[in-house]
C-alpha positions as CSV (number, residue, x, y, z in Angstrom):
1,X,128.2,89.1,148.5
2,X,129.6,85.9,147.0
3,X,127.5,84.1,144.6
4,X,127.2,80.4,143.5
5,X,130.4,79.2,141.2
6,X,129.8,76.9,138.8
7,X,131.7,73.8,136.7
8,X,133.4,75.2,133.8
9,X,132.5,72.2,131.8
10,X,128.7,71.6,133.8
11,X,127.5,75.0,134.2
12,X,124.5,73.8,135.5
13,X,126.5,72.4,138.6
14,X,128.1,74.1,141.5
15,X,132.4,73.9,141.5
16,X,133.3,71.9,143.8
17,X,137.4,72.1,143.3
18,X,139.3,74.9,142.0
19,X,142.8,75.2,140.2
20,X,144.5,78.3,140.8
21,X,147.2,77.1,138.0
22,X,144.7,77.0,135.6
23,X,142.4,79.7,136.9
24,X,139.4,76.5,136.5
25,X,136.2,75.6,138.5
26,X,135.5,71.8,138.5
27,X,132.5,70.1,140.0
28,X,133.3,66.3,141.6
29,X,132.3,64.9,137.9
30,X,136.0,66.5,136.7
31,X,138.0,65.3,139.1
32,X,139.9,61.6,139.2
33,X,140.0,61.3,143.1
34,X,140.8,57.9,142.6
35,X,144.0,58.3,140.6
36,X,145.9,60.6,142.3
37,X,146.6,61.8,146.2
38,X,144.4,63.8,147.9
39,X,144.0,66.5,147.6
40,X,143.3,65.6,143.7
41,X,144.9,66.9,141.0
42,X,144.1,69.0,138.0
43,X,143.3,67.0,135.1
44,X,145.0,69.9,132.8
45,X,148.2,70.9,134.6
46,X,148.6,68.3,137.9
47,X,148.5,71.1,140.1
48,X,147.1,70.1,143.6
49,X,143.3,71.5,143.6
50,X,141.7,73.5,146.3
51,X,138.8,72.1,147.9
52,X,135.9,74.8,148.1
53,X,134.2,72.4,150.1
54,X,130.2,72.0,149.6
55,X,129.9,76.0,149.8
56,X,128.4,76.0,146.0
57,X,126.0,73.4,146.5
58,X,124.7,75.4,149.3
59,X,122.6,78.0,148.3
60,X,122.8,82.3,149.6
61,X,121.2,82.8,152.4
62,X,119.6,85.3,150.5
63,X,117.7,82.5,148.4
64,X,116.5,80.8,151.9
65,X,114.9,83.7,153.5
66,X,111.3,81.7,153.3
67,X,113.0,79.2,155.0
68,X,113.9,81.1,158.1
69,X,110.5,82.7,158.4
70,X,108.9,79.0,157.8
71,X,111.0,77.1,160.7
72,X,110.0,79.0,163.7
73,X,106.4,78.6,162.5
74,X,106.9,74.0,162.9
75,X,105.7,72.9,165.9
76,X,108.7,72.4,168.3
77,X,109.1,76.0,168.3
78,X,105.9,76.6,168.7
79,X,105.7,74.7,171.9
80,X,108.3,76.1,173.5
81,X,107.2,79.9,173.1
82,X,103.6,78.2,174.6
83,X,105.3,76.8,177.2
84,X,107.4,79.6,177.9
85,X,104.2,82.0,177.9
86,X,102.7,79.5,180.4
87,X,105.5,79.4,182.7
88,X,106.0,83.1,182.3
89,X,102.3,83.7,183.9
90,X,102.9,81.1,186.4
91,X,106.2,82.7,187.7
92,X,104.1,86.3,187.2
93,X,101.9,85.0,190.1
94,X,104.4,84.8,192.3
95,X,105.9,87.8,194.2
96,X,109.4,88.4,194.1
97,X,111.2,84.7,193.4
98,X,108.6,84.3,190.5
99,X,109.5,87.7,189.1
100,X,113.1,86.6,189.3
101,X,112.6,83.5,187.7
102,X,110.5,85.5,184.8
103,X,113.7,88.0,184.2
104,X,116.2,84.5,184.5
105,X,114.9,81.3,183.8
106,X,112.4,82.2,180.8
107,X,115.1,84.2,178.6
108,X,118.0,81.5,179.4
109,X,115.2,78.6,178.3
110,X,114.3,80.7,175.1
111,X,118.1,81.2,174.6
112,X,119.2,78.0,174.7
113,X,116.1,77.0,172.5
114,X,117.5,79.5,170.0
115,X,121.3,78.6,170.2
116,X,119.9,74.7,169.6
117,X,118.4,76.1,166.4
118,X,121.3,77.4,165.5
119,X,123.8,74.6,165.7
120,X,120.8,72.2,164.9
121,X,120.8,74.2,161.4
122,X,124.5,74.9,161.3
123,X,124.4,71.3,161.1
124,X,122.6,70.4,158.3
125,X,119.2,69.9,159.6
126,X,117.0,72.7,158.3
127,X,115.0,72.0,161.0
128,X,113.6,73.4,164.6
129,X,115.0,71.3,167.4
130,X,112.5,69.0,169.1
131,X,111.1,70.5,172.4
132,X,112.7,67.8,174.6
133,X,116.2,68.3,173.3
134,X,116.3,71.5,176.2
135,X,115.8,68.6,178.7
136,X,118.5,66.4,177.4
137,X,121.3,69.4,177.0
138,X,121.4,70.9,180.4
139,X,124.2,72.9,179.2
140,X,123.0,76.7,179.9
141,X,126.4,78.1,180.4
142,X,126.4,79.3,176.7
143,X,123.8,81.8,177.6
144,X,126.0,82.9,180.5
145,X,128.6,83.3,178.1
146,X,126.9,85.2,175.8
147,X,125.5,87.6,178.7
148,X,128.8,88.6,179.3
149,X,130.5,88.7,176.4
150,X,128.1,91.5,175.6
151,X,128.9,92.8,179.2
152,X,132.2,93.4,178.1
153,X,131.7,95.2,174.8
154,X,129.4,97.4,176.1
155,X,130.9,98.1,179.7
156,X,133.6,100.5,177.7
157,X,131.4,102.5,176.1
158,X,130.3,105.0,178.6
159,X,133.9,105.9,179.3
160,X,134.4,105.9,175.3
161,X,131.7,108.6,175.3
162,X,132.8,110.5,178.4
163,X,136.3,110.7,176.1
164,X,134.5,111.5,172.4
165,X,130.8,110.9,171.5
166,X,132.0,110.5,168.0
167,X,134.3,107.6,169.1
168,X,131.8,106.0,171.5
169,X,129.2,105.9,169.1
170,X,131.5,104.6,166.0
171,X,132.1,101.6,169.3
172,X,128.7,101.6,169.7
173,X,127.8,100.6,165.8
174,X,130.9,98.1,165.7
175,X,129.3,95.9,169.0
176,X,126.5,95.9,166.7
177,X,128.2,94.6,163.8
178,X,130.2,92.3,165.8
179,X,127.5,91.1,167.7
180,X,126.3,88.5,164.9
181,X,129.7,87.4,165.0
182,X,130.8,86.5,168.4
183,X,127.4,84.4,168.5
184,X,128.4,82.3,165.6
185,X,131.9,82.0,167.3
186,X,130.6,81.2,170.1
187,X,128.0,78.8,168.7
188,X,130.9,77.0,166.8
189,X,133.0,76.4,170.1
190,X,131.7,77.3,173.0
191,X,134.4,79.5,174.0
192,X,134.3,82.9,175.5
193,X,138.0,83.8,174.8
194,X,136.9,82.9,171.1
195,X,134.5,85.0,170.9
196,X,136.0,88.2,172.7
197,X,139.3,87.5,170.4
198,X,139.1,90.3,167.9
199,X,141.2,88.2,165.8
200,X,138.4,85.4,165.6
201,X,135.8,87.3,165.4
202,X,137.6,89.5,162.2
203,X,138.8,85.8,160.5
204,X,135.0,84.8,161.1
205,X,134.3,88.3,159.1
206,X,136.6,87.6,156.5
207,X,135.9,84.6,155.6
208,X,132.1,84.9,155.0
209,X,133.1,87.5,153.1
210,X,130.8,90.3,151.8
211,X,127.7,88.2,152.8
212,X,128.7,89.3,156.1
213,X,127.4,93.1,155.5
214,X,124.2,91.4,154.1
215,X,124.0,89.0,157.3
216,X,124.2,92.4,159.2
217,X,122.0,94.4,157.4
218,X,119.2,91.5,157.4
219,X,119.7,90.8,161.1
220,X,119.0,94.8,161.4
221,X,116.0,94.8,159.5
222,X,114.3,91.8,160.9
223,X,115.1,93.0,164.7
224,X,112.9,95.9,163.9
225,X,109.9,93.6,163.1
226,X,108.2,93.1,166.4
227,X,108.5,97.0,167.2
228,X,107.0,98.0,163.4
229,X,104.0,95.4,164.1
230,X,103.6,96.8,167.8
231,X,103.4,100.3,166.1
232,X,100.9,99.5,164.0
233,X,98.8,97.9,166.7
234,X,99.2,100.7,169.1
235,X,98.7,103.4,166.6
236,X,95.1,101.6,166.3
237,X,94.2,101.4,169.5
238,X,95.9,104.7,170.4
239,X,98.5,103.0,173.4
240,X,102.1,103.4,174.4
241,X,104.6,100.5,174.1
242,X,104.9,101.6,177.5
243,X,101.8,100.9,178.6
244,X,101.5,97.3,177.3
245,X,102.0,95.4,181.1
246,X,98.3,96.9,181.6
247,X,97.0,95.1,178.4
248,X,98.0,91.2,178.8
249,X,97.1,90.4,175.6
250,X,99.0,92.7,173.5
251,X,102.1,91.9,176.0
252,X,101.8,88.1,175.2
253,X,101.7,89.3,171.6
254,X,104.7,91.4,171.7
255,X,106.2,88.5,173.3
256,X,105.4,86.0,170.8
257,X,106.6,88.4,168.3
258,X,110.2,89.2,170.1
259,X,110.5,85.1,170.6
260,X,109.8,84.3,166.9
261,X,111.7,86.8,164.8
262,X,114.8,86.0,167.4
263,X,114.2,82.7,166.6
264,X,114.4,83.7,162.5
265,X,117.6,85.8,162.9
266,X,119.3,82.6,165.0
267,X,118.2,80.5,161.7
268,X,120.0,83.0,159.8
269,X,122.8,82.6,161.3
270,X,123.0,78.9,162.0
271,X,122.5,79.0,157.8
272,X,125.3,80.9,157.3
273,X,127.7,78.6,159.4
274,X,126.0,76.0,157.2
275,X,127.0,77.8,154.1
276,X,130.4,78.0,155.1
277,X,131.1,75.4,157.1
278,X,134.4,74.1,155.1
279,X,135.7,77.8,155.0
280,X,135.5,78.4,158.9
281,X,137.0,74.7,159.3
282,X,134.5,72.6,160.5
283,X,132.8,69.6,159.2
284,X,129.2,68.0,158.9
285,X,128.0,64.7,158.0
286,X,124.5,66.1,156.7
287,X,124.7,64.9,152.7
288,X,124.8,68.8,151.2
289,X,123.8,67.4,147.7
290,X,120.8,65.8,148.9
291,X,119.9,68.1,151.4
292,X,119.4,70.7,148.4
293,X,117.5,68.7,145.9
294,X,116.9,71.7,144.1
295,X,120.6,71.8,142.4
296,X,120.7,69.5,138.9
297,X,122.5,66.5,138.8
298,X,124.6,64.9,136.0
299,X,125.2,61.3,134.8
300,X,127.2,59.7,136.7
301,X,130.9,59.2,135.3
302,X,133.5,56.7,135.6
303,X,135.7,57.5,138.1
304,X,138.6,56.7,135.3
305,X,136.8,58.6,133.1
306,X,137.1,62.4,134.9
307,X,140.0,63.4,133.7
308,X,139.6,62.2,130.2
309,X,136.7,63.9,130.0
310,X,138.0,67.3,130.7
311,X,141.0,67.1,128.3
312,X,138.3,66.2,125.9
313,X,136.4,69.4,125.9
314,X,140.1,71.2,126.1
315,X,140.5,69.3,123.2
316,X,143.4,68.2,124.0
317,X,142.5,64.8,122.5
318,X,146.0,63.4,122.1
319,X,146.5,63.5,125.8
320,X,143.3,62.0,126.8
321,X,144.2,59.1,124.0
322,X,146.9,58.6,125.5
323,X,146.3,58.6,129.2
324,X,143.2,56.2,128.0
325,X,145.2,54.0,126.9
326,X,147.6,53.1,129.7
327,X,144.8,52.5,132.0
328,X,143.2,49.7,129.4
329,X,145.9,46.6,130.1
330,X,144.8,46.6,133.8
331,X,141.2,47.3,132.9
332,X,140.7,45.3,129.6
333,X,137.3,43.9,131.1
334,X,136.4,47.4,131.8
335,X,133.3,48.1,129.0
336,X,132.5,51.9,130.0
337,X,136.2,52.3,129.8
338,X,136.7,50.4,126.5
339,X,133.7,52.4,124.8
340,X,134.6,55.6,125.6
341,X,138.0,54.8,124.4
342,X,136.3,53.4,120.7
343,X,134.0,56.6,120.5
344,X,137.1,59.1,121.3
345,X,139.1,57.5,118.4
346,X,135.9,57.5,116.2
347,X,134.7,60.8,116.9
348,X,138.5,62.6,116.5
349,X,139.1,60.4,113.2
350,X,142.0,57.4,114.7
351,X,140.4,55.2,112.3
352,X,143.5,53.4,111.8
353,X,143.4,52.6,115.6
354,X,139.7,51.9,116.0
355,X,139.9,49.1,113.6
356,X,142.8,46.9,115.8
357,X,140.6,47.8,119.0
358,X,137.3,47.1,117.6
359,X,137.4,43.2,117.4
360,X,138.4,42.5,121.2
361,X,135.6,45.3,122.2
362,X,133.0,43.7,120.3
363,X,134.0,40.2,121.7
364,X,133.8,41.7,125.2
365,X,130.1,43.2,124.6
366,X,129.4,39.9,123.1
367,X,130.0,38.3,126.6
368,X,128.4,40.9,128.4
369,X,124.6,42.0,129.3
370,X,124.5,44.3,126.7
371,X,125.3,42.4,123.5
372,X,123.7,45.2,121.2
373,X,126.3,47.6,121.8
374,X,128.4,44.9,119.8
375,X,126.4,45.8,117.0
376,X,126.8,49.5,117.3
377,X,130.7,48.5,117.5
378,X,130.5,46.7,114.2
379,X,128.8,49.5,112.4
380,X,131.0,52.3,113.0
381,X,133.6,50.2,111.7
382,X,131.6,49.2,108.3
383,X,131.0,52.8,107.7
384,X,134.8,53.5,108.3
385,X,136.2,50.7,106.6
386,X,133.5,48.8,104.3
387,X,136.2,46.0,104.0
388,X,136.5,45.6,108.0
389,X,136.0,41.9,109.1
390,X,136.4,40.6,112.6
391,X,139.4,38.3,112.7
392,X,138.1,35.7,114.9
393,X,135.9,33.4,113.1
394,X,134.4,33.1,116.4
395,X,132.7,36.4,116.5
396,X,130.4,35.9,113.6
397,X,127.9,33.4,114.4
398,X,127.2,35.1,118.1
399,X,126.8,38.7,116.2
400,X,124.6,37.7,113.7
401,X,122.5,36.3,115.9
402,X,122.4,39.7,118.1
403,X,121.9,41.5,114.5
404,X,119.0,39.8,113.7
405,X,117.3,39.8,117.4
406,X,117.6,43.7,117.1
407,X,116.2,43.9,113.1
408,X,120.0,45.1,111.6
409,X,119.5,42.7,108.4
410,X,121.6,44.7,106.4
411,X,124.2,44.6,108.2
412,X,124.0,40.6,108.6
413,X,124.1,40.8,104.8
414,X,127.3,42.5,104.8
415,X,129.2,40.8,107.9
416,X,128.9,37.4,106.1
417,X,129.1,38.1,102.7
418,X,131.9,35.4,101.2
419,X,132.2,34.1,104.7
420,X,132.6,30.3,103.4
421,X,135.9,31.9,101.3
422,X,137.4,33.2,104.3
423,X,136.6,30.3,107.0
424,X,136.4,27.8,104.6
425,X,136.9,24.4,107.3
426,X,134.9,26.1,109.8
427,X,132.3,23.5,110.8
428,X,129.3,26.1,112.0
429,X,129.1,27.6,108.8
430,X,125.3,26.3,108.1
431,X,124.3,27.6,111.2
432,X,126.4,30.9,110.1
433,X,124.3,31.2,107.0
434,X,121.1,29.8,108.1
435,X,120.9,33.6,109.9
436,X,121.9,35.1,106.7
437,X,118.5,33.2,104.8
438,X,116.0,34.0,107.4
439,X,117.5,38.1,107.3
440,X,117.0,37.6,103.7
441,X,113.6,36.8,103.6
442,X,112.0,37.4,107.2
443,X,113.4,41.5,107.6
444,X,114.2,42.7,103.8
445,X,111.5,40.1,101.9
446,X,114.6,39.0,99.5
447,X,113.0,35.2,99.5
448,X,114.9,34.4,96.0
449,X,118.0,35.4,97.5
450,X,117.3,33.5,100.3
451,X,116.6,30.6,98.6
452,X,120.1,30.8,96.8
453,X,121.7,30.7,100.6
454,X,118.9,27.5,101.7
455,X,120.1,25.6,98.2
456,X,123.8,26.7,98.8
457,X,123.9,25.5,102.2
458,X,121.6,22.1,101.7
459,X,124.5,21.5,98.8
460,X,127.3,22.5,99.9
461,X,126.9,20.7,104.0
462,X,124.4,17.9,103.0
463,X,125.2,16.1,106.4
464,X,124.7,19.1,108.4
465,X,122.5,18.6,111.5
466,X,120.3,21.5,110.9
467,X,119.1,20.0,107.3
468,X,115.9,18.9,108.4
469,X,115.4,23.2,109.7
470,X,116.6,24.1,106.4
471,X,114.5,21.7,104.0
472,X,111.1,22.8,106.6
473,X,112.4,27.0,106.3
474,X,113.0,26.7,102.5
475,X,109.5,25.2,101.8
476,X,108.1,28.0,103.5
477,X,110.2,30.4,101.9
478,X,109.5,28.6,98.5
479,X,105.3,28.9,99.2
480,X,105.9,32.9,100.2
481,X,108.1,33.1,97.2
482,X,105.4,31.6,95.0
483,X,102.7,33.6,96.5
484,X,104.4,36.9,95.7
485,X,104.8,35.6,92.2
486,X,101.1,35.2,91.9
């Protein structure tokens, strides 16, 4: 029986695409829908990727086998075997036509309550149909279908038997296999043809695979529920199964039974359609992921991103550099894009190329909603290249004031060390190093150093606009510099 696969690079998450070429299992985080035709491509070798559909994120039926037992137990379900027991005695009280209808009309009600549970699961909705959904859908004619359908696999047996009892019971125990099949055929679309074509029914086989023989064997097992509970009743109270029409109660309790472990087999196989839905070639609009909360999720990733990520962990680095980097002119704005793009060339040692991107990222993050991340720019690039120095005179005041809203006084210290030697006509330059003082003395308590910058600035731009701020900062400074001294 076929097991969950699982992402080669999340192998927490079920594969949702699968590259023969490469022999890979990729989950929708690993593949770049966006960038090439569908079907996608592999990220490694372009090959065209299987879909496996949302068979992975579905679970075995095996793991579900509380929930089969559980639906038949809601209440829908439970109204119609109570209503069916009620009109069952009703049509008991009447002598011939209400026998008729007992043997017709309450087995093709059940029925088609069962088939709804089927395609209502099938579906998506692990659910058991409402109870006025058999009013709405007056179409019975799948139970008719179904009625003969096993009318004509069984009809050849007795002349199989006549031939070889060997060969008629080997028929015998294939019906039964195939039984399970032609309903889920049948279920799918309604057509007897379908589900008498041996072709159909084998494809059906086929393409459930293994899980088939496990269907079947389940099926088997939970059939013989009703008759092992019966048993054990009737071994207590020392009775026949025969004999139950003369004790009402245990007959309406055998009948409860039959109704609601046919009603668990029909789950089981409306789950298995369910399961593989995309391999038998039919679609549902239930959302798989969500419908299974149990499965783990991942971060979501940038649709540019899949690919890159992928010839990451191949570490095939120079590849994913490179395909990066032609997708930055038409998405220069892009900031998840442009950061991954910095961290790739930090993390694999392009230092060389780092530095030249580094001052257009950190203008970007300056203009963004996240201005700190211009920080975290800044300092890889320090502890690269102690001498790095954003070109654009521009960039300083704006990420000295982000540095010293997020407590990084050091590195204020070191981004505008000599700054009046390298800008020396640029007019903002007080305001530049009126940051630098408060650093000084507000986060690393350096209040004679900070009074060097206050003097230096007061000297140096005596007609600047923030002098009265600097003389009213520098006495403080001075008191606190005087206090310590004491």
């Amino acid at each position: 029986m076929s097991e969950t696969t699982y992402c080669k690079y999340h192998q927490h998450i079920p594969s949702r695409w699968y590259c023969e070429q490469c022999g890979i299992d990729f989950c929708n985080s690993c593949v770049n829908d966006q960038l090439y035709s569908d079907p996608p491509q592999c990220a490694l070798c372009h090959e065209v990727l299987s879909d496996m559909g949302d068979e992975s994120n579905i679970p075995p039926f095996w793991h579900k086998i509380h929930l089969f037992f559980r639906i038949p137990l809601t209440l829908p379900s439970i109204l119609v075997i109570i209503v069916l027991l009620c009109l069952g005695y009703i049509f008991s009280l009447i002598p011939i036509v209400g026998w008729l209808m007992l043997l017709i009309v309450i087995p093709a009600i059940f029925f088609k309550y069962a088939y709804l549970m089927l395609q209502n699961i099938a579906s998506g909705e692990l659910k058991a149909p409402a109870l006025n959904i058999l009013f709405e859908n007056n179409d019975y004619d799948i139970i008719f279908k179904q009625i003969f359908i096993l009318i004509f696999l069984f009809s050849p047996m007795s002349k199989i038997i006549e031939f070889n009892f060997i060969l008629g019971l080997a028929w015998y125990f294939l019906i039964l296999f195939l039984i399970p099949a032609t309903v889920m055929v049948l279920s799918i679309g309604q057509n007897f043809f379908q589900a008498i074509n041996p072709l159909a029914l084998i494809t059906l086989i086929m393409q459930i695979g293994f899980s088939y023989l496990g269907l079947y064997l389940l099926i088997t097992i939970i059939s013989g529920g009703p008759t092992i509970i019966m048993e054990m009743v009737i071994g207590l109270s020392d009775m026949q199964l025969s004999d139950l029409s003369e004790h009402p109660y245990l007959f309406v309790f055998y009948a409860v039974l039959q109704m609601y472990f046919t009603l668990v087999i029909f789950s089981i196989m409306g789950y298995v359609l369910l399961k593989y839905h995309h391999r038998l070639g039919y679609t549902i609009s239930a959302p798989i992921v969500e419908l299974f909360g149990e499965q783990k999720s991942i971060a979501k990733i940038h649709p540019l991103l899949k690919d890159i990520e992928v010839l990451a962990k191949e570490n095939k680095i120079e590849e994913a550099l490179h395909r990066l980097q032609s997708r930055l002119p038409e998405n220069k704005n892009d900031i998840v894009l442009r950061l991954r793009f910095h961290k790739i060339l930090l993390n694999y040692r392009k230092f060389e190329s780092m530095l030249l991107h580094a001052p257009s990222l950190i203008q970007l993050l300056l203009n963004s909603n996240d201005k700190a991340q211009a920080v975290d720019v800044y300092r890889d690039c320090i502890n690269v290249d102690k001498e790095f120095s954003p070109a654009d005179v521009n960039l300083f005041f704006p990420l000295a004031e982000i540095m010293f809203q997020v407590g990084q006084y050091r590195l204020i210290v070191t981004l505008l060390n000599g700054f009046h030697k390298l800008f020396p006509d640029y007019q903002q330059t007080p305001d530049v190093y009126f940051i630098l003082a408060r650093a000084l003395s507000d986060g690393l308590d350096n209040d004679t150093t900070s009074l060097s910058v206050l003097d230096f600035i007061l000297k140096k731009y005596p007609d600047t606009v923030i002098k009265p701020q600097l003389i009213t900062y520098r006495d403080t400074v001075q008191k606190l510099a005087s206090l310590a001294i004491k």
